[in-house]
C-alpha positions as CSV (number, residue, x, y, z in Angstrom):
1,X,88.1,82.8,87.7
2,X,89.6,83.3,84.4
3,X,88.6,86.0,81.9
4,X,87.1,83.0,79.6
5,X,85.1,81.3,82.8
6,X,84.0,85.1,84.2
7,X,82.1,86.0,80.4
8,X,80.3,82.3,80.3
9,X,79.2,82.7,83.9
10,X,77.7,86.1,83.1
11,X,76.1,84.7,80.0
12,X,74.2,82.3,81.8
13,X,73.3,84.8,84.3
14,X,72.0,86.9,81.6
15,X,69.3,84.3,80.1
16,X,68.6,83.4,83.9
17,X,68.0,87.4,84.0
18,X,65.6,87.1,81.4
19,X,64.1,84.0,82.0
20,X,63.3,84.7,85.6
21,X,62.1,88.5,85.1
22,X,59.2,86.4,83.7
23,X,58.7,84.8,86.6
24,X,58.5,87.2,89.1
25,X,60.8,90.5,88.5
26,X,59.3,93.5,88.5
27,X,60.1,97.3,87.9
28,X,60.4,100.0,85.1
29,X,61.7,103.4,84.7
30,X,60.9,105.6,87.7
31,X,62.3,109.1,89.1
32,X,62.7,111.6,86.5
33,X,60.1,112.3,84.0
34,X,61.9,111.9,80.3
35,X,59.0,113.7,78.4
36,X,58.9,116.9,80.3
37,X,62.3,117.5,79.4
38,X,61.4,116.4,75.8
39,X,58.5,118.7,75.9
40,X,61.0,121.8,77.2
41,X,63.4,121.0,74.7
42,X,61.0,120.5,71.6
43,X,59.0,123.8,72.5
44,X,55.8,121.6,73.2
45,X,55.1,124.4,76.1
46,X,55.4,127.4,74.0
47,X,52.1,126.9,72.1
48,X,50.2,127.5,74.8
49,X,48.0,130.8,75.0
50,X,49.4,133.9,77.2
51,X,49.7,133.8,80.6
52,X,46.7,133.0,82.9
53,X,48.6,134.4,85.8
54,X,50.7,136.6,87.2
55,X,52.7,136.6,90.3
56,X,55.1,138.7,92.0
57,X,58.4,137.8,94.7
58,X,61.7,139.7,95.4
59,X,64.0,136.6,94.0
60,X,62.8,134.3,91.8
61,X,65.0,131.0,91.4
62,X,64.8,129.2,88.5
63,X,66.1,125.2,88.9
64,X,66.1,123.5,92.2
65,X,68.8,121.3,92.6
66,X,71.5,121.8,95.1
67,X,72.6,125.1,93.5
68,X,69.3,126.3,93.4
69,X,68.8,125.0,97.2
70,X,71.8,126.4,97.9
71,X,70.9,129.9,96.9
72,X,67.8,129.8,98.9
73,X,69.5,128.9,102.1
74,X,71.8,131.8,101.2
75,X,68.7,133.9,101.2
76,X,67.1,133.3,104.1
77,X,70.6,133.3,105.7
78,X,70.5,137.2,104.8
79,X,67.0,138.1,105.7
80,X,65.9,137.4,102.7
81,X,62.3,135.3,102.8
82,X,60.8,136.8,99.7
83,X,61.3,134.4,97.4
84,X,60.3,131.6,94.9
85,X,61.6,128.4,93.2
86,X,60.8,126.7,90.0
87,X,61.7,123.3,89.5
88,X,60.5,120.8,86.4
89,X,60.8,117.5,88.3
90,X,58.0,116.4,91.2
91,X,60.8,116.7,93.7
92,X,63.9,119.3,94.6
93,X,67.3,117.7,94.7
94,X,68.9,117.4,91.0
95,X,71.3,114.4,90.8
96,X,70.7,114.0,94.7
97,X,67.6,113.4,94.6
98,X,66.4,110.0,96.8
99,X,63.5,107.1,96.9
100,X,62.4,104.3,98.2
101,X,61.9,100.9,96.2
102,X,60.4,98.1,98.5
103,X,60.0,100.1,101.8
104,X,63.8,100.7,101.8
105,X,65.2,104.0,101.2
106,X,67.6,104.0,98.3
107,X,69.6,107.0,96.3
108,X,68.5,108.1,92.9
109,X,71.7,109.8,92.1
110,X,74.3,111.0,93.9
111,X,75.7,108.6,97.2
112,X,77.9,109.9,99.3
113,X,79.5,113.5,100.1
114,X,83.7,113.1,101.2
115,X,84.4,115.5,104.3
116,X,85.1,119.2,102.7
117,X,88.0,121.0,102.8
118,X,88.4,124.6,104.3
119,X,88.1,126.1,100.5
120,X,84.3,124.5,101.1
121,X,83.5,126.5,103.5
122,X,80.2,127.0,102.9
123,X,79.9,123.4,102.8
124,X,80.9,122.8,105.7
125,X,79.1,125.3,107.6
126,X,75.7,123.4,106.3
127,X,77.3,120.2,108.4
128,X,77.5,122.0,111.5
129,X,74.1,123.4,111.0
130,X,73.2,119.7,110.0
131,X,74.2,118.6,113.5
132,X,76.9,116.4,111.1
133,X,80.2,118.0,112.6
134,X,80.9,119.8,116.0
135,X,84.1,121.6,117.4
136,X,85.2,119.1,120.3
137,X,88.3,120.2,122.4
138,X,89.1,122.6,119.6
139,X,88.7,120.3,116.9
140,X,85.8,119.2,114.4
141,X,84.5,115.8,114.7
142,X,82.0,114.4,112.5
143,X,78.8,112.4,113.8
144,X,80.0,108.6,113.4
145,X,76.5,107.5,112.6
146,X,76.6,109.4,109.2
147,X,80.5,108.3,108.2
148,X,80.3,105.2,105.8
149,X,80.3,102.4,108.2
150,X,83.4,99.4,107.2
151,X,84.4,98.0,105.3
152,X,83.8,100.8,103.2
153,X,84.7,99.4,99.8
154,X,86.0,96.3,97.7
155,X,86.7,95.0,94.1
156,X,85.4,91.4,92.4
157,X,88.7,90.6,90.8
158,X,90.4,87.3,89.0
159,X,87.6,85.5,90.3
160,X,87.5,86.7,94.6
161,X,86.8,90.2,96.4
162,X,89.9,92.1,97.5
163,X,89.3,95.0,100.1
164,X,89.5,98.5,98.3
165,X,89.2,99.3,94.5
166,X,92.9,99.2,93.6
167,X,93.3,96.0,91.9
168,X,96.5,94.2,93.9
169,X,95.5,90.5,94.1
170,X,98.3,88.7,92.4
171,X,99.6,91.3,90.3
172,X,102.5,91.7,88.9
173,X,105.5,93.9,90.8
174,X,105.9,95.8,87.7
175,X,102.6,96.8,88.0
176,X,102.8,97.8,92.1
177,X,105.7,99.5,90.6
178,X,103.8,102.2,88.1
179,X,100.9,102.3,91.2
180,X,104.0,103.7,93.0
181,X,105.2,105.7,89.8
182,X,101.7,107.8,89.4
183,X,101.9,108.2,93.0
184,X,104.8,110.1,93.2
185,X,104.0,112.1,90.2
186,X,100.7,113.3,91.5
187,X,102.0,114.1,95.0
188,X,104.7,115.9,92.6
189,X,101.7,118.2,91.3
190,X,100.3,118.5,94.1
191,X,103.8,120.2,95.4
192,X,103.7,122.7,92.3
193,X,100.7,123.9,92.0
194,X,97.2,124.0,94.0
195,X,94.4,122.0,93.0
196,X,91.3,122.4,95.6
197,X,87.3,121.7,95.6
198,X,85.4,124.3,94.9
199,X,88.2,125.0,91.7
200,X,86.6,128.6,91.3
201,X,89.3,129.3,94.8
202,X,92.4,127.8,92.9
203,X,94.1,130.1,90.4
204,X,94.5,129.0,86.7
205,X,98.1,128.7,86.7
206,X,100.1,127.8,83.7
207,X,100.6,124.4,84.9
208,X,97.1,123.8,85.2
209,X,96.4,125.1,82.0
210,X,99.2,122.8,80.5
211,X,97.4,119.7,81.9
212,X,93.7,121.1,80.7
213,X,94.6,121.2,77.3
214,X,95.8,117.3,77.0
215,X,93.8,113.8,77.5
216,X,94.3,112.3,80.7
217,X,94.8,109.1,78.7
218,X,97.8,110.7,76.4
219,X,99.4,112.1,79.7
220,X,99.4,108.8,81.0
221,X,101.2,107.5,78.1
222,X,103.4,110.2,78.1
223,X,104.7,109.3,81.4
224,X,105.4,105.6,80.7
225,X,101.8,104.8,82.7
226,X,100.8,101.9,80.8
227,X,99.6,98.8,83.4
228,X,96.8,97.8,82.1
229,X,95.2,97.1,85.5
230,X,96.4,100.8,86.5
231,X,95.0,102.2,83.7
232,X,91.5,100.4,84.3
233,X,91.1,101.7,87.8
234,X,92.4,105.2,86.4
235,X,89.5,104.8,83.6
236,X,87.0,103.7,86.5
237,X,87.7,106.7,88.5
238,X,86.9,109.0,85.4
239,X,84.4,107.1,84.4
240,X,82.9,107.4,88.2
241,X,83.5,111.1,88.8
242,X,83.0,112.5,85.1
243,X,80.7,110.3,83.4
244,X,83.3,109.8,80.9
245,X,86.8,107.4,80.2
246,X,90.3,108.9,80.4
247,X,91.0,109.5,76.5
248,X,87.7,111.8,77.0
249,X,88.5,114.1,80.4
250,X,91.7,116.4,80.6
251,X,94.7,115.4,82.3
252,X,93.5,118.1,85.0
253,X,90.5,116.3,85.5
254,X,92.3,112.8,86.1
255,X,94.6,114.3,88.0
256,X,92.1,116.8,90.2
257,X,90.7,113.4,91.2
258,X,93.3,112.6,93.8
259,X,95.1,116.2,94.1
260,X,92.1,117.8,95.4
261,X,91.2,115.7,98.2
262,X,93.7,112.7,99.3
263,X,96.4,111.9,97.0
264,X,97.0,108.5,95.3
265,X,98.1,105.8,97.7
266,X,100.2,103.0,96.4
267,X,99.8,99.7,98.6
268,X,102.4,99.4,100.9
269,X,102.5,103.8,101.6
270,X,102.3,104.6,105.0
271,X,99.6,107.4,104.7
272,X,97.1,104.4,102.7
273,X,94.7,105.6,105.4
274,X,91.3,105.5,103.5
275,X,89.3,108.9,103.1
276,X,86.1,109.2,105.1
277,X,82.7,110.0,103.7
278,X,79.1,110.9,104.8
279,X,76.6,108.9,103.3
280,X,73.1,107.9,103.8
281,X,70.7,104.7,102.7
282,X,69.2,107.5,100.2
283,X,72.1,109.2,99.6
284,X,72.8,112.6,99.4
285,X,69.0,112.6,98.8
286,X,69.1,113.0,103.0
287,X,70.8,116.7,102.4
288,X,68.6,117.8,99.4
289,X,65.6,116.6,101.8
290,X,66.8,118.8,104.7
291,X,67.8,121.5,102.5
292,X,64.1,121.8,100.9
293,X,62.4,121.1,104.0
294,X,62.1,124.6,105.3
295,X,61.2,126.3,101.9
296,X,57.6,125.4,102.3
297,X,55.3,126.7,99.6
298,X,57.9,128.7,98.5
299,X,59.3,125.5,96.3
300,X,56.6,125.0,93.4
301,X,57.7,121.7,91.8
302,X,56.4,120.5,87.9
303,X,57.2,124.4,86.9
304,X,59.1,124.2,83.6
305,X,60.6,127.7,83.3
306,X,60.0,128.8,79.6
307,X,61.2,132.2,79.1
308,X,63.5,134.2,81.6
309,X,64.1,138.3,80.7
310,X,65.5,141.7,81.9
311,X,62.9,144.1,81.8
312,X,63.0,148.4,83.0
313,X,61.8,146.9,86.3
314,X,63.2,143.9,86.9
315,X,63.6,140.2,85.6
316,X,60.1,138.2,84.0
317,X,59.7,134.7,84.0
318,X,57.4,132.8,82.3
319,X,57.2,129.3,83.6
320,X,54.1,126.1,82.4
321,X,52.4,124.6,85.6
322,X,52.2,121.0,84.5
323,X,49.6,120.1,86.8
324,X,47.2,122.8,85.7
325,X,48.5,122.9,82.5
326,X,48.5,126.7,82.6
327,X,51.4,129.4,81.8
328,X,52.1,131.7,85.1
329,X,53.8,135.0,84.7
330,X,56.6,135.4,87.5
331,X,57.6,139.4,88.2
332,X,60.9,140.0,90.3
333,X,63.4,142.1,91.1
334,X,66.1,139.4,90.2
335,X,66.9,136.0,89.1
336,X,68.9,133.4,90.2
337,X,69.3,130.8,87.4
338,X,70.4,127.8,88.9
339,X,69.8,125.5,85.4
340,X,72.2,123.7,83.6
341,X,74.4,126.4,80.8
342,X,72.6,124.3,78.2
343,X,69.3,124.9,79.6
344,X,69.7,128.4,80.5
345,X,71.1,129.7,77.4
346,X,67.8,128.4,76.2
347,X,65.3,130.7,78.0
348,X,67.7,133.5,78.9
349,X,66.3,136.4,76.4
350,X,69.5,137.6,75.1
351,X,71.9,135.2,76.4
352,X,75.0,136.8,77.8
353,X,78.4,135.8,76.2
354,X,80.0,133.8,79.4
355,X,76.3,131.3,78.9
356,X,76.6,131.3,75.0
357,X,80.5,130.3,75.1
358,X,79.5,127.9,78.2
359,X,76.8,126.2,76.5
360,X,78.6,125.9,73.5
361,X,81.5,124.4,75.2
362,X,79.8,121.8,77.6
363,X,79.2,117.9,77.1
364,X,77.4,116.0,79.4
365,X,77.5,112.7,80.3
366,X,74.4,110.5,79.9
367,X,74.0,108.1,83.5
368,X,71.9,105.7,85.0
369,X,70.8,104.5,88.4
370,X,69.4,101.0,88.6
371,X,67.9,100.1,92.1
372,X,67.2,96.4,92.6
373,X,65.1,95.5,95.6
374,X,66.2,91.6,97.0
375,X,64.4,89.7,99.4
376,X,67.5,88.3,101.5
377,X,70.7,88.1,101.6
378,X,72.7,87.2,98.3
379,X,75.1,84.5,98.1
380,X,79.0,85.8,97.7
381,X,82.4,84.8,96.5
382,X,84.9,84.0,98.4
383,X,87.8,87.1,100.2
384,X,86.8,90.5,101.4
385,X,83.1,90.9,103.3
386,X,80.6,93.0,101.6
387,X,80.9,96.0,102.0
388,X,79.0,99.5,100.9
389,X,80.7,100.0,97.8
390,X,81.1,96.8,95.7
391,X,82.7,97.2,92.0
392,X,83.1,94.4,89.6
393,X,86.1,94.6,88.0
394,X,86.3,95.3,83.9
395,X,82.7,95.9,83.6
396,X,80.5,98.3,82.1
397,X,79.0,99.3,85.6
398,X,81.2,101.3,88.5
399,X,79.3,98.5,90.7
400,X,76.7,99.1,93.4
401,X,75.8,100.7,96.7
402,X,74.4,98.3,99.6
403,X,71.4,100.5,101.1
404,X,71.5,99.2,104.6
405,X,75.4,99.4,104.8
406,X,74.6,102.3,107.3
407,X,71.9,100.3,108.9
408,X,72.3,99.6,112.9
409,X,70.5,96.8,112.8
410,X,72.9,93.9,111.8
411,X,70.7,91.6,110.7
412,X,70.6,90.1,107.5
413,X,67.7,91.1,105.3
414,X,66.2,92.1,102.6
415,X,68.3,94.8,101.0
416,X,68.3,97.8,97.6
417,X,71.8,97.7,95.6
418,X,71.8,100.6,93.6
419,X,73.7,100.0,90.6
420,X,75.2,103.1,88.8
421,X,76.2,103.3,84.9
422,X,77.3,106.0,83.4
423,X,77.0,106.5,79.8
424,X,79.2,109.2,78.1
425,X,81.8,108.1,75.9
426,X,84.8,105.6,77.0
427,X,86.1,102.2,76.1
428,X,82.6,100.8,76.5
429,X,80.7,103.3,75.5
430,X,80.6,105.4,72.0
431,X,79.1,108.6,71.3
432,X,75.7,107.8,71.3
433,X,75.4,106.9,74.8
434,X,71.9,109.3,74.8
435,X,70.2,107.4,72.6
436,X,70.9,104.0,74.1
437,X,69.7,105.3,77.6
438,X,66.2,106.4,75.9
439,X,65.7,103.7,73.4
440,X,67.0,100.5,75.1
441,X,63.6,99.0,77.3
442,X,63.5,98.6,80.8
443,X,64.3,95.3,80.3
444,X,67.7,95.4,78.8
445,X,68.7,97.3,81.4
446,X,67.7,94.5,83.4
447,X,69.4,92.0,81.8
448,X,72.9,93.9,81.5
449,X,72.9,94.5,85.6
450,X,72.3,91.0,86.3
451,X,74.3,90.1,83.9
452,X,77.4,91.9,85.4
453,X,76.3,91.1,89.2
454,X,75.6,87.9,88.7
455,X,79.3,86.4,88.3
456,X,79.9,87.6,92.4
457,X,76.3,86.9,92.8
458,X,75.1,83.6,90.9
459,X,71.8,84.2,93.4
460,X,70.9,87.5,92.2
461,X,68.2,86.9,89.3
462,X,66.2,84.5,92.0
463,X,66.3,86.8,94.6
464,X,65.6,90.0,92.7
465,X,61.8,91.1,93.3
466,X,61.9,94.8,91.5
467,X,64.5,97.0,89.7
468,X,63.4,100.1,89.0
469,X,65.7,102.4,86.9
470,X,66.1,106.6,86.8
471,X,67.7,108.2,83.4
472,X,69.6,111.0,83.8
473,X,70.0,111.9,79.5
474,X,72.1,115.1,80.9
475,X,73.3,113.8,84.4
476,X,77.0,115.7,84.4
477,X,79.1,118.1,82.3
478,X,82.0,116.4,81.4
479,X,85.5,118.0,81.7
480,X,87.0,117.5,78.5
481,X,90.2,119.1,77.3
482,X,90.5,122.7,77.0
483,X,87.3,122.8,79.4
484,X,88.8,124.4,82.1
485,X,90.6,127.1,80.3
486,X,87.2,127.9,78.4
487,X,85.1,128.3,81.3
488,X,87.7,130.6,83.2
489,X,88.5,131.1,87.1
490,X,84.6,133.2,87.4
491,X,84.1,133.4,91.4
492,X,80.2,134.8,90.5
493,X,79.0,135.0,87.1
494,X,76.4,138.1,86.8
495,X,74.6,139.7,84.1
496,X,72.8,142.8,85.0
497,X,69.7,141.3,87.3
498,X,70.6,137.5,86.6
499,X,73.0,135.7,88.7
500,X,74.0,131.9,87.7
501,X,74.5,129.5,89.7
502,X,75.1,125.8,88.7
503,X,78.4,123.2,88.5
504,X,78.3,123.4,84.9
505,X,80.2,126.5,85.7
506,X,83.0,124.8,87.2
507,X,82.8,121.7,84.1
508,X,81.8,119.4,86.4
509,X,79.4,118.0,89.1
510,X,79.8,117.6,92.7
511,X,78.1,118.8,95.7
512,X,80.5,121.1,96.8
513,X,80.5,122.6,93.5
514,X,77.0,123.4,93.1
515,X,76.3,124.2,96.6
516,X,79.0,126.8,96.9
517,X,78.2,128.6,93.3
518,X,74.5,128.4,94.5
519,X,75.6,130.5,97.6
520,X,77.8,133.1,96.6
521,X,75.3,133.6,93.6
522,X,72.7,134.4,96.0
523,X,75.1,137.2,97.7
């Protein structure tokens, strides 16, 4: 299909979008509540009268996503079962939060988790409690139920699927031979210096400082990478990690991508072996569940923490119960403030410098997960089977997750994609990638997804019965130049009673990231 023939086919799909939502799609915006963040940000919550109760624990955490649930399984590792956590939303989990549309369990953020390295150690201590990993004639094997089943991943391009992401069908040898080129040169840095997940155990050496103060795009250029179907899958990768294009992350950032974990493989390399991951139909909503589930009361969701301070004593926190529409009073010996920098550095009385130069420092990529319920099985172009991951190439989407991928049952059936699009700035999106997400109506949303899926899938509009759509208006800090040298190498960043524990601190968000800063904050 040629570039002409792909935009008229997804123009059509596009009024068919439209026409046939009328007829029978439904959906909206579901899984994070827009206006109590509006309400927190705008100070609706302050107005209220003092305090109509007060309550006492040891450690009070303050945000519940996998930081904060890291820090309470931290806790209770220690001894520690005097505690509390606040959380704004209805349910723990952060961007790995999960949901069902249709019956059929789907992610609301966050997919899949790759198998940590031994810097995540914490991480992978979690699996083995999980029953995820076991030690099996000395070595660790992982539960083959919970690896991403195959094919694991495939790319619509030039008009047919292709197995994997990288685009090779019919391309040039000039441009196999800069896959090769960027190749060498990352394995090259890989040999020099460390680069590791969680990046608080790597070392800022000069050479990572050189590559955090440049573009990823202008190192790229630099280094005679200029194939423009390399450079689209290099964008994607950004674009799917960061939230943000290549001219908008540091060249440590683009590079971290495939130095941390596996390397770039060039088709044709002998080690092309592709990386396994644990995923789930909800995601890596199945951790945050299983991680919440034995807090118990302990976990008061629809809190919106308000005012956090150092007092003679200990730490206060004042927090508004949106259900009862009452302030609460929360006395503690500490505080473990597992909100995003930009967040924090809003309630923190007195904001310490490290929170004030973070906050200051951090951008965050807008994102949004679409999840579209079908009643069968869609029609498909012709090459590579469908697989879990399924990317269209050139498109304003990273493409979309097949719920019952992992499913035992073979069977053809009725099915959730879940379509992920992030919105921070790139060569789709400008600056105001915020206001799109909040003004632009359920139904354009609509219309762009099928729009995009509907050139592999010309069956998709009929077969769509719901779509229902979380915003994320702060989903992920985005590693931008100079990022990494700002935030510095902190292991634990303490002030007095508080202890904070979030990825914003390491400039971008992962798991491993968040779970391992939520740990040793805890300590």
């Amino acid at each position: 299909m040629k570039r002409r023939e792909f935009l008229s086919a997804a123009a059509g799909a596009l009024a068919l979008g439209g026409c046939d939502a009328r007829h029978g799609i439904e959906g909206g915006f579901a899984g994070i509540d827009v206006e109590r963040g509006h309400a927190l940000r705008d100070g609706t919550w302050q107005r209220n009268d003092a305090p109509s109760a007060t309550r006492r624990t040891r450690v009070l955490i303050a945000g519940v996503g996998v930081a904060g649930l890291a820090a309470a399984r931290a806790l209770r590792l220690a001894g520690i079962e005097d505690f509390v956590l606040l959380e704004l939303e209805d349910q723990a989990g952060g961007n790995s939060r999960g949901g069902q549309v249709g019956g059929i369990a789907c992610p609301l953020g966050a997919h899949y988790l790759p198998l940590p390295g031994d810097e995540a150690h914490e991480v992978q201590d979690l699996l083995e409690e999980l029953g995820l990993r076991r030690r099996v004639a000395g070595r660790w094997q992982y539960e083959e139920r919970h690896l991403c089943h195959t094919p694991q991943e495939r790319l619509f391009f030039e008009g047919a699927w292709q197995d994997g992401l990288l685009p090779v069908q019919g391309v040039r040898e000039r441009t196999l031979a800069q896959y090769r080129l960027f190749s060498r040169r990352v394995e090259a840095l890989r040999r020099e210096t460390r680069f590791a997940i969680p990046t608080l155990r790597v070392p800022l050496t000069p050479r990572l400082l050189e590559l955090d103060a440049q573009p990823f795009a202008a190192w790229l250029e630099r280094e005679g990478l200029d194939d423009p179907q390399l450079l689209w899958y290099l964008d994607y990768c950004c674009r799917d990690d960061y939230g943000a294009g290549s001219a908008h992350v540091s060249a440590w950032a683009g590079i971290h991508y495939f130095a941390s974990r596996h390397g770039f493989h060039a088709p044709g390399d002998e080690d092309a072996e592709r990386d396994a991951v644990l995923t789930w139909p909800e995601g890596n909503g199945w951790l945050a569940r299983r991680l919440a589930a034995p807090l118990g009361d302990r976990l008061k969701t629809g809190q919106a923490v308000l005012r956090i301070a150092e007092t003679r004593s200990g730490v206060e926190v004042e927090a508004f119960d949106v259900a009862a529409r009452a302030r609460v009073r929360w006395q503690a010996e500490r505080c473990i403030v597992a909100l995003p920098a930009f967040i924090a550095a809003r309630v923190v009385e007195n904001p310490p410098a490290p929170l004030r130069e973070a906050a200051d420092r951090l951008r965050y990529a807008p994102w949004l997960v679409a999840n579209v319920h079908v009643r069968a099985p869609l029609a498909d172009r012709r090459g590579a089977a469908p697989s879990w991951d399924n990317v269209v190439y050139g498109t304003r989407g990273l493409g979309y997750v097949d719920a019952r991928h992992q499913a035992l049952d073979p069977t053809p059936g009725a099915t959730v994609l879940s379509w992920y699009r992030p919105l921070g700035p790139s060569a789709y999106d400008g600056p105001e990638g915020r206001r799109l997400l909040l003004d632009r109506p359920w139904s354009g949303w609509r219309d762009e997804l099928l729009g995009e899926l509907s050139a592999p899938h010309p069956d998709l509009a009929g077969l769509a019965a719901r779509i229902e759509i979380t915003r994320y208006g702060h989903a992920m800090a985005i590693p931008g130049p100079g990022l990494l040298a700002g935030l510095g190498a902190h292991e634990r960043v303490v002030a007095g009673r508080l202890a904070f524990a979030h990825s914003d601190w390491s400039g971008y968000s992962i798991f491993e990231e968040a779970f391992v800063r939520g740990h040793l904050a805890a300590g």
